[in-house]
N, C-alpha and C positions, 0 to 999 in steps of 0.2 A: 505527375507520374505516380501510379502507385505503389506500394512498397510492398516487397514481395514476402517482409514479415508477415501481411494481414492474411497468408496461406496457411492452412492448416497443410500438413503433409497427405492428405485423402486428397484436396485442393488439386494438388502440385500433380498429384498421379494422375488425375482425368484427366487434368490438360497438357502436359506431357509423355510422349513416349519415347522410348521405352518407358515406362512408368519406373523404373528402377534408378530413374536420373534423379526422381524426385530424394530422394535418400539422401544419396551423393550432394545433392542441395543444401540440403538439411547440414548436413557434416561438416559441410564448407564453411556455410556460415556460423551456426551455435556451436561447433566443436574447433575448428577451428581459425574461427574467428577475421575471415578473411573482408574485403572492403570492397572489392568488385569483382564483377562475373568473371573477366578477365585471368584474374588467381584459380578459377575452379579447371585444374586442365587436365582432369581427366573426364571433362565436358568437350565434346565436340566442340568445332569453334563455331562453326552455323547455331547451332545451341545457345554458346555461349553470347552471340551476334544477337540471335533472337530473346532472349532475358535482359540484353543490355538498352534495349527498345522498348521493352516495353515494361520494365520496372527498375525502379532504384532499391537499394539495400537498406540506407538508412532513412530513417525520414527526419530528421534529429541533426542539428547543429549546436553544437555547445555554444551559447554568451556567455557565461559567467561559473566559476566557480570559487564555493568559499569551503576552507578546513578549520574546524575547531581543534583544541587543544586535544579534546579529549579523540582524536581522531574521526568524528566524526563531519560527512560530506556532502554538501550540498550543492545541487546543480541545476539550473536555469538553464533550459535549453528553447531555440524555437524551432518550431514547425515548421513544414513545406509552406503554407502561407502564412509563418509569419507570425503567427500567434505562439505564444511560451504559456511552459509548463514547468511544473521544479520537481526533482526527484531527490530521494537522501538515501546515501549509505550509511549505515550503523555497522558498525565494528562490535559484535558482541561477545567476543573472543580474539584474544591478541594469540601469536603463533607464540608455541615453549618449544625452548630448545634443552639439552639435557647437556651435563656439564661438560661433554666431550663435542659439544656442537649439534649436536644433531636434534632433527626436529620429531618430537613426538605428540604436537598438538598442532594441525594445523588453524589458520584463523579463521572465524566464523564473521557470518556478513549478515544482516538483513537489507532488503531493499524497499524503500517505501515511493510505491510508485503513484501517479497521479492517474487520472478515469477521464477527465473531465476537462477543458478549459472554464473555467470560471465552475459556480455552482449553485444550482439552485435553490441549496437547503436557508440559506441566510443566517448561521448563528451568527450570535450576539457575539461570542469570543474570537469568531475565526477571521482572518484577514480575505481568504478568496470570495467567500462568498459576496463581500464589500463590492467587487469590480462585476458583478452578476455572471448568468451563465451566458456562455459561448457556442461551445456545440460537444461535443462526446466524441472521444479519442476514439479510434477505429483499436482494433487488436494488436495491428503491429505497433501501431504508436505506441500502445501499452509494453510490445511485448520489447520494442527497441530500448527499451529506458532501461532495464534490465542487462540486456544483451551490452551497450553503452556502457554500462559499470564495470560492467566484469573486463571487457576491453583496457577499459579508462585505469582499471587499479589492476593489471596484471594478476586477475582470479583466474586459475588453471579452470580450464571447461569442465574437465572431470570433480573439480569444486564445487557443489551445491551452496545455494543461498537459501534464505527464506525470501519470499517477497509476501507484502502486506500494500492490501489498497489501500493506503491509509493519507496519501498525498491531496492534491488539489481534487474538488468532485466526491459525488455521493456515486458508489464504484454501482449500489444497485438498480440507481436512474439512469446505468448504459450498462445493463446486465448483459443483454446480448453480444457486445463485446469483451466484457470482462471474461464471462464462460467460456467464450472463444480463447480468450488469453491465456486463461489457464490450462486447457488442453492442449494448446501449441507450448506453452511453458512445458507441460507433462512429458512430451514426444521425445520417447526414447533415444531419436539420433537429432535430439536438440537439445533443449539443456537438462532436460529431464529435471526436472523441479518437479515432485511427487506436489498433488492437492493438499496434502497431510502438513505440508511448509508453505500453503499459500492461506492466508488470512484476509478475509476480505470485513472491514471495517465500515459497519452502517451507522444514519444515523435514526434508522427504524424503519424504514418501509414496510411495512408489515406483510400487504400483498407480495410485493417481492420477495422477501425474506420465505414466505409460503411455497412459492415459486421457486425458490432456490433448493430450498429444505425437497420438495420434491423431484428435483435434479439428479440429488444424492450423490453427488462429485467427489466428496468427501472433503472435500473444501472448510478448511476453519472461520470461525463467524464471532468479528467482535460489534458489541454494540455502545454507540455511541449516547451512555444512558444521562448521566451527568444533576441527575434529580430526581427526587424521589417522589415529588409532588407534581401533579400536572400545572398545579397553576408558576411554580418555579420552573418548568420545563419548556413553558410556553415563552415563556419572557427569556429563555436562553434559546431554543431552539423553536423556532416560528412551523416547525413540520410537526409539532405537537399536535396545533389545531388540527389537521386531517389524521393525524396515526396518535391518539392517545396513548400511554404507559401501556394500559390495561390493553390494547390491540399489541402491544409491542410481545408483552409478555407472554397472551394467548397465541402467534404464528411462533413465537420459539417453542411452545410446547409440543410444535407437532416437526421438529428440525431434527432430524437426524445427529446423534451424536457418538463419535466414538467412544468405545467403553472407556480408554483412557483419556480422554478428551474431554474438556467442559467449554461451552461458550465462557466467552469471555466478555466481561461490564468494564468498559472505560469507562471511569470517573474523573472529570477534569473538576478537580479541587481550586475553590474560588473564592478567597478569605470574605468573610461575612453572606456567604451566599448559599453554598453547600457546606460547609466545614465543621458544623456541631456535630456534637454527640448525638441531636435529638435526630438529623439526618441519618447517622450511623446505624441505627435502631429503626428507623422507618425502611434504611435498603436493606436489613438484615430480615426485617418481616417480607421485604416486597418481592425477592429473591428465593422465597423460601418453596421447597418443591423442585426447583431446575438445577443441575447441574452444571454447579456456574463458579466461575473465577471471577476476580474484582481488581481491578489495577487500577491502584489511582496515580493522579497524574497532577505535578504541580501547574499550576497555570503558565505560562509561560509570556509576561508581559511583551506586549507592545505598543509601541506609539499610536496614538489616539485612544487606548483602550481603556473604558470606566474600572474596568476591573486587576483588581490584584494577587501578588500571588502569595498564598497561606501562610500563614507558619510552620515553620516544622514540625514544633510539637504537637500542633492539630493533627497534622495529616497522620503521623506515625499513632497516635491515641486513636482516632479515627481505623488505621490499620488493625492496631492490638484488638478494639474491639471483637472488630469482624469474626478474625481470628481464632480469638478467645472463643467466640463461641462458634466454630463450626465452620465460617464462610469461608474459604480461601481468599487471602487477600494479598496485594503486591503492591510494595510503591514505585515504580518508574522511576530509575531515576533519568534524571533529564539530559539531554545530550544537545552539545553544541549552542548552549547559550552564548558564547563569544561570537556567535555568527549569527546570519541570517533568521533563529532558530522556528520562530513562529509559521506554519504554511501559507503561502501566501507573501510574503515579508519580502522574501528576495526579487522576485519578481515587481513587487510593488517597488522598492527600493530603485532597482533598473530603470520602470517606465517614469519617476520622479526626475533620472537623472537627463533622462530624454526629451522632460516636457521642458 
């Protein structure tokens, strides 16, 4: 059955009438957060008869959930057939209360959602791509994983998140749905998550990236850069061979950006691999000309993986560089090591425990 996330609200009005039910749709679900058509009753009951036939709400069943220390959440869920995806919440603001009780900050979320069952990019670091690709989450599935959080951790509807495709899958090898996501995200009588707090994380596609840039969504764009040499880019990330650095760097020239906005370079720091100085000085030339941010990111070990994670004093010498002259640079810190933390991990974890 299909899920009546995968509607954009334009959707909902052509094939309903009065078209003004479509709204009321909307409210029910992303605002008030209900679980069947049933709850919607200021819907007709023939109405509500007729939506209960021929779509389901969620398409999302929770297996597993793990919490770190540092409050952050990770969640394995499976699909209508069956196949799992993992989603994370980041806690990136706790709520302050002031000394009389009362709250004057409330707490801030990101969501890191998945695109994809399986992926086709194949790095060398990441655990999904290991188990290959699958097929491409439709919208709602994207847009459920979300909607599920906010649910799952008592987030008031009127509470905006960020969300970031930054989970299982390359979010611009199912562009078509992703774009769809984000404007059903946007919709004022849903959750209204502005493009401005949606970040979509590639790992270069160049044509797409071209593609997107001419959308003009206003959509944030991180790249999944992690080398500053083709021939170390290749041996980390196999999508080198068809979209070299130099294509990566040539479609972001022509990407829309907002004035106070800069793309953003994920760098996965990878003791003996990326982590010199002389790397430091090669992204600080490669970089040069775009309006760009740099985060770097400790590696985040897992089982079977050749590789390790840096030292600290690397990666933070490595930042001061940057810095020092001019780059904007950030270091990540890292969330939910105690848990499943690596993408990919939980999920594999599950189906071990299966076989």
């Amino acid at each position: 059955m299909t899920t009546i996330l995968d509607a954009t609200k334009d959707e909902l009005e052509k094939e309903i009438r009065p078209n003004f039910r479509a709204k009321q749709i909307y409210q029910w679900i992303y605002q008030k957060y209900v679980n069947s058509f049933d709850e919607m009753l200021n819907l007709p009951k023939n109405l509500r008869a007729e939506l209960s036939k021929k779509y389901t709400i969620s398409p999302l069943s929770l297996i597993k959930e793990e919490q770190s220390g540092d409050g952050s959440k990770k969640y394995l869920f499976a699909l209508s057939d069956n196949l799992t995806i993992e989603t994370v919440l980041l806690p990136m603001k706790l709520e302050e209360f002031d000394e009389k009780g009362i709250r004057v900050h409330h707490a801030r979320y990101t969501v890191c959602v998945s695109s994809q069952v399986g992926c086709k990019i194949g790095c060398a670091f990441c655990l999904t791509g290991k188990s290959g690709f699958v097929r491409n989450l439709s919208a709602g599935e994207i847009v459920a994983q979300v909607l599920f959080l906010k649910k799952m951790n008592n987030i008031d509807a009127e509470r905006r998140v960020n969300v970031v495709y930054m989970g299982m899958g390359e979010p611009l090898d199912n562009l078509q749905n992703v774009t769809k996501a984000i404007n059903i995200f946007a919709d004022l009588d849903g959750l209204s998550i502005s493009p401005k707090r949606q970040t979509i994380s590639t790992s270069g596609l160049s044509p797409q990236i071209v593609k997107l840039g001419k959308m003009d969504m206003g959509v944030l764009l991180a790249i999944s850069l992690h080398a500053i040499d083709d021939d170390t880019r290749v041996k980390l990330m196999p999508i080198n061979k068809a979209y070299n650095i130099k294509s990566v760097i040539d479609a972001l020239k022509t990407f829309p950006v907002n004035m106070r906005k800069r793309i953003l370079f994920e760098y996965l720091i990878i003791k003996n691999v990326n982590d010199s100085m002389h790397s430091a000085k090669k992204l600080l030339k490669l970089l040069g000309g775009i309006k760009a941010k740099v985060n770097l990111i400790y590696f985040n070990p897992h089982a079977g993986s050749d590789f390790q994670r840096p030292d600290e004093k690397d990666v933070v010498a490595f930042a001061d560089f940057l810095n020092s002259h001019g780059l904007l640079c950030t270091i990540r810190q890292s969330k939910g090591l105690d848990i499943s933390a690596a993408c990919g991990q939980l999920k594999q974890r599950k189906e071990n425990e299966l076989a």
